[in-house]
C-alpha positions as CSV (number, residue, x, y, z in Angstrom):
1,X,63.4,-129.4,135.1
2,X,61.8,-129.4,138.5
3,X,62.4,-127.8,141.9
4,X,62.3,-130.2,144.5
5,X,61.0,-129.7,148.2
6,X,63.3,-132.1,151.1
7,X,63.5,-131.6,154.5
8,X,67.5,-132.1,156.1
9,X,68.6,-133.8,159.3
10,X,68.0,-130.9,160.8
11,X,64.3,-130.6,160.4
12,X,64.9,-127.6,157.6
13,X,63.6,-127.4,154.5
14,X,65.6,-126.8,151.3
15,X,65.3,-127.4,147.7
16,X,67.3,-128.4,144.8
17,X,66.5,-128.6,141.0
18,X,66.0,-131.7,139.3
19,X,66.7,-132.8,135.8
20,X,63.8,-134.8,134.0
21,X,65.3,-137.8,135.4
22,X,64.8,-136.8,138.6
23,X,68.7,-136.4,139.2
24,X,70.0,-133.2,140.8
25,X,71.9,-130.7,138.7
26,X,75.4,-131.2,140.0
27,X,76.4,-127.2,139.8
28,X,72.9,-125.7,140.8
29,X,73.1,-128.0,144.1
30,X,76.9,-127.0,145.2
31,X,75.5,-123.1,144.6
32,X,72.4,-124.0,146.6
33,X,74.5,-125.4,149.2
34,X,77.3,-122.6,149.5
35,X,74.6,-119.8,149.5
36,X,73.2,-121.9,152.2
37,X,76.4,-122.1,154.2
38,X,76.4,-118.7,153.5
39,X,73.2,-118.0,155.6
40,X,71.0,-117.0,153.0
41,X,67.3,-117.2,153.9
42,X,65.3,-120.2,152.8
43,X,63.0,-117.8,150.9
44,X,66.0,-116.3,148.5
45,X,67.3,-120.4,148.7
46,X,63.6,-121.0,146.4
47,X,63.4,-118.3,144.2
48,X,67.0,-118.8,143.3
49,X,66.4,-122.6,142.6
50,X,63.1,-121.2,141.0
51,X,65.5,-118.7,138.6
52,X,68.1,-121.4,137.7
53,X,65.2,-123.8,136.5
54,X,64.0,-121.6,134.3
55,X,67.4,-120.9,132.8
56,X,68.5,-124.9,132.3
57,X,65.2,-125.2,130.8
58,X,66.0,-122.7,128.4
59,X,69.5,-123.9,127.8
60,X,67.6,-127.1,127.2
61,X,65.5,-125.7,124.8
62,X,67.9,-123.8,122.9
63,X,70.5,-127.2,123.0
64,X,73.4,-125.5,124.9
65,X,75.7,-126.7,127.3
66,X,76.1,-124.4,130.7
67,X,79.3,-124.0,130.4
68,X,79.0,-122.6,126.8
69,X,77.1,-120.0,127.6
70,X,78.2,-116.5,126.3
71,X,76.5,-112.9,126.8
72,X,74.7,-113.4,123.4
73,X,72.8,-116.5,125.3
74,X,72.3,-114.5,128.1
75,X,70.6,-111.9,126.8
76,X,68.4,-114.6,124.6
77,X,67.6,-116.1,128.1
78,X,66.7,-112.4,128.6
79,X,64.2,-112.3,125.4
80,X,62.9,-115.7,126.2
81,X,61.4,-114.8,129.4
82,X,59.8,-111.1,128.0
83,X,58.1,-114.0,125.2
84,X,55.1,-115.0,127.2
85,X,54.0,-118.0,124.5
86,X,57.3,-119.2,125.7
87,X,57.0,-119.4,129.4
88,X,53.4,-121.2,129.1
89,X,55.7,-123.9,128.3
90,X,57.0,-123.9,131.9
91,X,55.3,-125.0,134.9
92,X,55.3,-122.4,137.7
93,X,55.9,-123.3,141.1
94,X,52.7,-121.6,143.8
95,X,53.3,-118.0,144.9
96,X,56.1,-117.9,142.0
97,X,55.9,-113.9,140.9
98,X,54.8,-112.8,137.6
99,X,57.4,-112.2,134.7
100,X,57.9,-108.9,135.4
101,X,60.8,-106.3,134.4
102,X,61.9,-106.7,137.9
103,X,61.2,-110.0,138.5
104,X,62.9,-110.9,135.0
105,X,65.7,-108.8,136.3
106,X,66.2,-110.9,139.7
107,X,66.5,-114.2,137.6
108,X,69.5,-112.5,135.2
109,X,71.5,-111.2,138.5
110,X,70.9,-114.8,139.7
111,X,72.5,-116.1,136.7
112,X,75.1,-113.7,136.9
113,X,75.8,-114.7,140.4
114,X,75.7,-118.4,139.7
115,X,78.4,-117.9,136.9
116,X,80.6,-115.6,139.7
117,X,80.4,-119.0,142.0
118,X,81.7,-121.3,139.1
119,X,84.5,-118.8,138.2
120,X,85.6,-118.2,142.1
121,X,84.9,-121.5,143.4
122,X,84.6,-124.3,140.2
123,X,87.6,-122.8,138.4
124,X,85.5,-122.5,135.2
125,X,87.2,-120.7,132.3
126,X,84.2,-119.2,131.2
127,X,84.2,-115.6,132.8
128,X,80.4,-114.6,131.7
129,X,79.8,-112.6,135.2
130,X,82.9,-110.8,134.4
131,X,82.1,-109.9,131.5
132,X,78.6,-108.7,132.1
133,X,79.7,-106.6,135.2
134,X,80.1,-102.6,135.0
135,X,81.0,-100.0,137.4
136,X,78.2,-97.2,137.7
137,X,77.8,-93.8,139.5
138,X,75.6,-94.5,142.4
139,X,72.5,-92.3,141.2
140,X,71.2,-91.2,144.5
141,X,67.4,-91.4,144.0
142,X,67.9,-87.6,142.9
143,X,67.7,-87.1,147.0
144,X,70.6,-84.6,146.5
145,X,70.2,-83.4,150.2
146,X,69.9,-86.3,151.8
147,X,73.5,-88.1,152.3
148,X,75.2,-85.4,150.1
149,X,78.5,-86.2,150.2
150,X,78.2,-89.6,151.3
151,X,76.7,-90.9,148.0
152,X,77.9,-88.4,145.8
153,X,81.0,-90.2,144.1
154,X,80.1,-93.7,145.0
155,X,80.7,-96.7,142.5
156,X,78.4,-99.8,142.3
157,X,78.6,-102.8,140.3
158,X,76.1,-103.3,138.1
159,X,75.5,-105.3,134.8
160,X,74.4,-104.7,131.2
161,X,71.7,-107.2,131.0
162,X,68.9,-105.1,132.8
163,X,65.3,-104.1,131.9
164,X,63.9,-101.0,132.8
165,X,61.6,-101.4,135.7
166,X,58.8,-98.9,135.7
167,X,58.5,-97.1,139.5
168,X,55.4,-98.5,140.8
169,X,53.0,-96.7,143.5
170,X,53.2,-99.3,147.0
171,X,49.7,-100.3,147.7
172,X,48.1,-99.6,150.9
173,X,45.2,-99.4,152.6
174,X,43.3,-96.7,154.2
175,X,43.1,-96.3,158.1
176,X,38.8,-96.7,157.4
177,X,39.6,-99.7,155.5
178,X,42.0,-100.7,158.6
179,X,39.1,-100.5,160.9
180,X,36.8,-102.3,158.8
181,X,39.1,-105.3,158.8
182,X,40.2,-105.3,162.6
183,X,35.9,-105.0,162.6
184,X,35.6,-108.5,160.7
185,X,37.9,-110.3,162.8
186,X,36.4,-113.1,165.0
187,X,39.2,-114.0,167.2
188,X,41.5,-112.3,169.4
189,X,44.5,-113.9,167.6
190,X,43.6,-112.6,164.5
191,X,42.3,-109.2,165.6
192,X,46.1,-108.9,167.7
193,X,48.1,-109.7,164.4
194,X,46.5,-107.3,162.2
195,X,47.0,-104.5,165.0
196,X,50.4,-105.6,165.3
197,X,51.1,-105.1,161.5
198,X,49.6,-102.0,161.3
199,X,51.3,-100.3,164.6
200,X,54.9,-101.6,163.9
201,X,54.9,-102.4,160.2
202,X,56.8,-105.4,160.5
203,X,56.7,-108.0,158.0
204,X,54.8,-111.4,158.3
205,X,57.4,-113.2,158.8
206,X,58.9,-111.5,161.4
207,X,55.4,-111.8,163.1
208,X,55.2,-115.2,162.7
209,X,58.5,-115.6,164.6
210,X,57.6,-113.9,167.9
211,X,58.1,-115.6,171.3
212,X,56.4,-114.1,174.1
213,X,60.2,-112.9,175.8
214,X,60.1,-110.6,173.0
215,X,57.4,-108.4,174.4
216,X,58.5,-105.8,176.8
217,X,55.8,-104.7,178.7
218,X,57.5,-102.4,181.3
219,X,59.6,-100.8,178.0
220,X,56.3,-101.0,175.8
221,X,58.7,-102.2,172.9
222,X,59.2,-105.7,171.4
223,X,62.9,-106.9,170.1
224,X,63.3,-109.2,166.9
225,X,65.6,-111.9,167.3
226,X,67.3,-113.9,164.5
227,X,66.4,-117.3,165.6
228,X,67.1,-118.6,162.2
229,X,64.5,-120.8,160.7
230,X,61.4,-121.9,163.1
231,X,58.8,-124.8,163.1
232,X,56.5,-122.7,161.5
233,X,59.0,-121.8,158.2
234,X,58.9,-118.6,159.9
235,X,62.1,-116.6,159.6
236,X,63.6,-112.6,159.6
237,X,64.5,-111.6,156.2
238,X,68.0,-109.7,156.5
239,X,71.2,-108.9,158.7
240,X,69.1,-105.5,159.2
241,X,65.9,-107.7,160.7
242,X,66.9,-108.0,163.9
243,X,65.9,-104.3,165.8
244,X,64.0,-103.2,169.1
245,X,60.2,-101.7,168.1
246,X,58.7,-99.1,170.1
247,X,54.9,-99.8,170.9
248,X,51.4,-98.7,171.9
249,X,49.9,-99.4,175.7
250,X,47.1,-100.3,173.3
251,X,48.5,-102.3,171.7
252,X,50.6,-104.4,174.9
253,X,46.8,-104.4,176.7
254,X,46.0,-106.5,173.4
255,X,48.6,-108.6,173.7
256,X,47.9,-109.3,177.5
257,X,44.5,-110.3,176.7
258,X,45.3,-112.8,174.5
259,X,47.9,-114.6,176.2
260,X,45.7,-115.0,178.9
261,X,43.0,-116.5,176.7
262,X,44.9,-118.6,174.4
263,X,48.3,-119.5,176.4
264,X,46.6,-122.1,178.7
265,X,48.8,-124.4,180.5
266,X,48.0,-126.7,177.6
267,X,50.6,-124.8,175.1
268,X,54.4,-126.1,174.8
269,X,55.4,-123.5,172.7
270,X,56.9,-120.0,172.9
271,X,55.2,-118.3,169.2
272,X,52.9,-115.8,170.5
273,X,50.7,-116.8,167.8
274,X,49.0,-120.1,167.2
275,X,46.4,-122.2,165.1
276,X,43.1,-122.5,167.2
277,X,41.5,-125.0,165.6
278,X,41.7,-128.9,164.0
279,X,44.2,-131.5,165.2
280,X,47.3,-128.7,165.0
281,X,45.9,-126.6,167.3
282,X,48.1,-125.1,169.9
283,X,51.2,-125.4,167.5
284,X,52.8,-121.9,166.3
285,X,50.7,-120.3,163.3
286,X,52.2,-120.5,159.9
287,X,51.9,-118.7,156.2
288,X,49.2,-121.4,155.4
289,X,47.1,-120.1,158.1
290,X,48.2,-116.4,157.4
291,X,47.1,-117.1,153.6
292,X,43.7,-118.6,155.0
293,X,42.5,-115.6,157.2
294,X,43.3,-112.9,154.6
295,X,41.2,-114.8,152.1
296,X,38.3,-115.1,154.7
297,X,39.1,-111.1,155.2
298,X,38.9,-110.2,151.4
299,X,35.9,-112.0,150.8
300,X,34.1,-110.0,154.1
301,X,35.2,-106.7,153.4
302,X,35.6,-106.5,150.1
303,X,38.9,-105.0,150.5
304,X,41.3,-106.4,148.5
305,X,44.6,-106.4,150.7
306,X,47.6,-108.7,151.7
307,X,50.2,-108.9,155.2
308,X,52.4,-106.3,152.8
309,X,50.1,-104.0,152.4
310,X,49.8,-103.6,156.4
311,X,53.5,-102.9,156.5
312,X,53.5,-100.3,153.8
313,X,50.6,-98.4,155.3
314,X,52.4,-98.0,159.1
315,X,55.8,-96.9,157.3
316,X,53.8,-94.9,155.0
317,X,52.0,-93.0,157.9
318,X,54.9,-92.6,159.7
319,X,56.6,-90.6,156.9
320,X,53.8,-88.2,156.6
321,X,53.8,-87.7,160.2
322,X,57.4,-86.8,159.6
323,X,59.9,-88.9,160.6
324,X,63.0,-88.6,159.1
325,X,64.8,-91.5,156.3
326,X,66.8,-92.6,158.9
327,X,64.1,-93.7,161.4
328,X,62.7,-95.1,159.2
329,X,64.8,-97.7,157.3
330,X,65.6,-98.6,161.4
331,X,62.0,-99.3,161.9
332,X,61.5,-100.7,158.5
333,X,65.0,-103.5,159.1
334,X,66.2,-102.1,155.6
335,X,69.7,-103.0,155.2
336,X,69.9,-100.3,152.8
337,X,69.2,-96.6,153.1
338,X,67.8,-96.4,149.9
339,X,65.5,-99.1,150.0
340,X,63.7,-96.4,152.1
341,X,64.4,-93.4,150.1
342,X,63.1,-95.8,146.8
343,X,59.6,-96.7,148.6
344,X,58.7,-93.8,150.8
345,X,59.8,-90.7,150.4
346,X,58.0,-89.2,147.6
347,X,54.9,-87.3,147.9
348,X,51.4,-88.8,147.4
349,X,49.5,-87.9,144.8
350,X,47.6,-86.2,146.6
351,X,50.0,-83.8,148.7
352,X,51.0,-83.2,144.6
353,X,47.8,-81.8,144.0
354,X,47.6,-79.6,147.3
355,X,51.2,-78.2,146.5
356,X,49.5,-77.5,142.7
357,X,46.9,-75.9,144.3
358,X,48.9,-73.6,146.2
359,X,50.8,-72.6,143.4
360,X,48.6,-72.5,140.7
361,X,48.2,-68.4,140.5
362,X,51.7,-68.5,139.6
363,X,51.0,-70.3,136.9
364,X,47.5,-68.3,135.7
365,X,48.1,-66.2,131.8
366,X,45.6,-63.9,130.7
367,X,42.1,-65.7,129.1
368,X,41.8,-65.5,125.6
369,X,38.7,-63.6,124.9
370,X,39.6,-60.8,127.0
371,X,42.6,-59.7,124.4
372,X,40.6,-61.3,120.9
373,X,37.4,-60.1,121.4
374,X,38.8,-56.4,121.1
């Protein structure tokens, strides 16, 4: 099994999964195609393909016809991916995630959902996404205060097939370590991007899709449109992306600067940002070239950090400066409210250890000695 890269008749690019004759797997490609029509983003498109390979290779491995599968295969699919001996046998794709809980997780509710489209749409007898699907209480992040009421008696769909996913700290980077890398930058472009992600925390992506009409410099904001997908591969992520960002004078006074240095009367194109250098220069900057400076940045500064981590800092901040959930997921283009609740608001370890601090005489007993000794 392969996933294979094509480009349409309208200059996008898409993918499909092969069988190891190099034909397309007839059900995979009419899923591909209706979540397609269905205007998911060519990102989710890849790791979807990327999931469903890895679960016809299995079915491949274990001799079993897709539309023989029961719960009992699923949750061996399940136990075939924790089995890392196993998955050496499979050839990842570049920038495919680790096998992790969550990760492991997302290729099950893409089975799951695969099986739902056969059922609705293929008339398939086999009802596995039925089967696996259970109604939960919504467990409200244990934010009791926030949205009570709202969340309180909500049901969700869920499915029994789930690892547990550990909570895992989001990485970010100190404001020091901030400066340090706008410090290492040797190019206006570069030195305006990194600004950009840490004052508006807006994903790469979305930074990659900028035109210069989406920079208001009287209104010191910038809007994100849904352009769908761009030359550069560049696209918003969700229904939520699209949002009006309120910005620095700073931060405008960069941006001035370097459209008047870079956007010569030799540029045809709208992207804000663009490659400066080799026979591409002049056309809008893409991942590649995004992938390429923040190598060249880790290897200055010693810092190890990604686009991400940029994002994560400015929401981060922004929380400890106060703002409330709500702001935030509106800054952040969450589509859900607790997306937000999940990443941000918690304390830091290290507002745990002032609150400990403060209360630790509440907590003090009598030494040991003083009642032994006598």
């Amino acid at each position: 099994m392969k996933v294979i890269e094509l480009k349409t008749v309208e200059g996008k690019v898409r993918y499909y999964l092969a069988d190891d004759t190099g034909a397309p797997v007839p059900p995979v490609l009419k899923y591909l195609r209706f979540k397609d029509n269905a205007g998911y983003a060519r990102n989710t498109l890849r790791m979807h393909c990327i999931h469903l390979k890895h679960f016809f290779t299995y079915l491949g491995e274990v001799g079993k016809d897709y539309g023989q599968v029961n719960i009992d295969d699923l949750a061996g699919f399940l136990a075939w991916l924790k089995n890392s001996d196993i998955l050496k046998k499979v050839v990842l794709l570049r920038f495919e995630p680790e096998h992790q809980p969550q990760t492991i997780n997302a290729m099950i509710d893409t089975v799951v959902m695969f099986y739902d489209y056969l059922l609705r749409h293929e008339g398939m007898e086999n009802q596995l996404s039925e089967k696996l699907v259970k109604f939960v209480r919504n467990p409200g992040r244990n934010y009791r205060s926030f949205l009570h009421g709202i969340a309180e008696n909500r049901m969700v769909k869920s499915h029994i097939l789930k690892l547990p996913v550990p909570r895992m700290q989001i990485r970010t980077i100190s404001k020091e370590d901030a400066v340090k890398l706008l410090d290492s930058c040797t190019n206006l472009r570069d030195y305006l991007l990194l600004y950009l992600l840490f004052e508006t925390g807006m994903r790469i992506g979305e930074a990659l899709s900028l035109w210069i009409e989406d920079f208001d410099m009287a209104g010191l904001s910038i809007t994100l449109h849904d352009r769908g997908e761009m030359e550069n591969l560049a696209e918003i992520k969700t229904v939520s992306s699209p949002r009006r960002l309120d910005c620095t004078q700073e931060l405008m006074d960069l941006f001035t600067g370097y459209i008047c240095e870079h956007h010569t009367a030799e540029i045809h194109t709208n992207h804000v940002f663009l490659k400066l250098r080799g026979g591409m220069a002049g056309k809008a900057m893409d991942y590649r070239d995004v992938d390429n400076l923040f190598r060249t940045l880790r290897k200055k500064t010693g810092i190890k950090v990604t686009p991400h981590m940029f994002r994560h800092t400015s929401l981060s901040l922004l929380y400890s400066a106060g703002w409330e959930p709500e702001m935030l997921k509106q800054r952040a283009g969450h589509k859900n409210i607790y997306t937000t609740l999940d990443t941000y608001v918690h304390p830091s370890e290290e507002e745990v250890a002032k609150a400990f601090r403060k209360a630790s005489e509440s907590l003090k007993m009598p030494s040991m000695g003083r009642e032994a000794g006598q």
